[in-house]
C-alpha positions in Angstrom: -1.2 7.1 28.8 -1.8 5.3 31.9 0.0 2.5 30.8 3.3 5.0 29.5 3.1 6.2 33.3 2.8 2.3 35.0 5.4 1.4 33.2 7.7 4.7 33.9 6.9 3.8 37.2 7.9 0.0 37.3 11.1 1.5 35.5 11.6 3.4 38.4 11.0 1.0 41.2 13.1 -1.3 39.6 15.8 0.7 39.0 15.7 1.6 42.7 15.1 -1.9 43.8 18.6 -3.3 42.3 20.2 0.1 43.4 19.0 -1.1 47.2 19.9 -4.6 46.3 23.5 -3.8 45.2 24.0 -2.1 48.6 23.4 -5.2 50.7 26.3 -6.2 52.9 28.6 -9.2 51.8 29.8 -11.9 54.3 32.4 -14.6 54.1 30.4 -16.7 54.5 27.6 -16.0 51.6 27.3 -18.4 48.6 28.4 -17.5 44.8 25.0 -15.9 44.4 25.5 -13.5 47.6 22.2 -12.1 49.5 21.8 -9.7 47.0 21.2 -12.2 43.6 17.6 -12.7 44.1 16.7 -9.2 44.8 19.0 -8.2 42.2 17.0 -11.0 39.7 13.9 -9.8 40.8 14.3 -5.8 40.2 15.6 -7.4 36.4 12.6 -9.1 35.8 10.6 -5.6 37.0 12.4 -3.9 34.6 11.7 -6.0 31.6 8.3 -6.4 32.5 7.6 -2.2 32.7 9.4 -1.9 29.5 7.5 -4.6 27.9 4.4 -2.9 29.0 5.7 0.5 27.8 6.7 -1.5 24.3 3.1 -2.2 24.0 1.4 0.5 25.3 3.6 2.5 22.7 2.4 0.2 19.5 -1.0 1.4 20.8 -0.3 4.7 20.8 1.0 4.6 17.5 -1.7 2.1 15.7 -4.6 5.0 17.5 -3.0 7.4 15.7 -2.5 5.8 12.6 -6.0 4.9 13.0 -6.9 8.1 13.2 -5.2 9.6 10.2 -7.3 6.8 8.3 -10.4 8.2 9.4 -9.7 11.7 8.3 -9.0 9.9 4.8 -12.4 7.6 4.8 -13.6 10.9 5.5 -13.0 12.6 2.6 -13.3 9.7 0.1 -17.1 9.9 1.8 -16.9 13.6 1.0 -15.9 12.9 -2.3 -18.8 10.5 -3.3 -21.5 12.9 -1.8 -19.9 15.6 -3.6 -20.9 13.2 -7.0 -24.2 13.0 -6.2 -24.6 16.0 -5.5 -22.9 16.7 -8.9 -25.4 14.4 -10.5 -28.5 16.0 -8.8 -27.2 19.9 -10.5 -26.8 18.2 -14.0 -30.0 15.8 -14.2 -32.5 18.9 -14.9 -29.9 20.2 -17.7 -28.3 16.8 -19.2 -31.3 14.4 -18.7 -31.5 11.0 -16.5 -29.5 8.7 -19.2 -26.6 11.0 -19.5 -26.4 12.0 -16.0 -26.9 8.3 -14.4 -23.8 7.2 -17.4 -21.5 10.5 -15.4 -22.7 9.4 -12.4 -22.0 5.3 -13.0 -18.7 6.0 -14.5 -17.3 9.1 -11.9 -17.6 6.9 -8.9 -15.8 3.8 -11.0 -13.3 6.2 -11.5 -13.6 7.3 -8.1 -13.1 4.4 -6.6 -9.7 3.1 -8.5 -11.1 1.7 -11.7 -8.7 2.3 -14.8 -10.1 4.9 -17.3 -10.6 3.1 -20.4 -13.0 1.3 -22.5 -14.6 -1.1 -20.0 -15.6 1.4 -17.5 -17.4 3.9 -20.0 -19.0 0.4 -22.1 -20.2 -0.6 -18.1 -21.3 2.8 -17.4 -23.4 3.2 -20.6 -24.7 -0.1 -20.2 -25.8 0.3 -16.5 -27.5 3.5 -17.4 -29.0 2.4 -20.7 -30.7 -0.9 -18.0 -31.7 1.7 -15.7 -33.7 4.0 -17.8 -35.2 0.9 -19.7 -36.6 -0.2 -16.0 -37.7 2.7 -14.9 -39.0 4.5 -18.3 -40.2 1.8 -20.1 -40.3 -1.3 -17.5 -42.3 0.7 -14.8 -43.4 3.3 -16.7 -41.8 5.9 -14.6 -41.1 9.2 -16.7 -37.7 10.2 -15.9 -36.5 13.8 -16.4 -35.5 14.6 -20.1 -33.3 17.3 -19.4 -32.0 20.6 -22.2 -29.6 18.1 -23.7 -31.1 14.9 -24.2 
């Protein structure tokens, strides 16, 4: 904002520069250029210097706000994977830790922009088939059964 008001400003004292410029007296005697060219030169390059700054500080404006639009999104996408975990957490007591780890393994492939079809479910089932075997058999951890299987 600082940088909108600068640049309003330079606008300004340009503007009023060249407008004070314009107003000089001219003599018989003065060259082509007159007294008034390199005030009249100087207030230009004023002015194209405050609205290059306002050009800029405008494309920051706009890429902040854009940029904050895109955190709102990350934001829910973040949402959206914690809400799967938490999905998988309620189901792991009911559908067991194979099942549940092959919805969780192929809802955030899914989730993130894979194409439903067969590869994702065949990676899914084989990531949770590796899983179990390392921690059931592997490690010996017991890892919950569930109703279902």
């Amino acid at each position: 904002m600082k940088d909108i008001a600068c640049a309003a400003a330079g606008l300004a004292l340009a503007i009023g520069y060249y407008v004070l410029a314009d107003r000089l007296p001219r003599s018989l005697l003065s060259d082509p250029t007159g007294a008034d060219g390199l005030p009249k030169v100087l207030a230009i390059a004023l002015a194209l210097t405050a609205l290059a700054v306002l050009a800029v500080a405008v494309l920051r404006r706009t890429a902040a706000i854009r940029a904050e639009a895109g955190e709102g999104r990350r934001h829910l996408r973040a949402a959206g994977m914690l809400a799967l975990g938490v999905a998988y957490f309620m189901l792991l007591p009911w559908l067991g830790y194979p099942l549940s780890v092959f919805l969780l393994l192929l809802a955030v492939a899914l989730y993130a922009g894979t194409r439903p079809g067969l590869a994702p479910v065949a990676i899914s089932a084989a990531g949770a088939l590796v899983l179990w075997v390392t921690f059931e058999r592997l490690f010996g951890i017991a890892m919950p059964h569930g109703t279902v299987f």
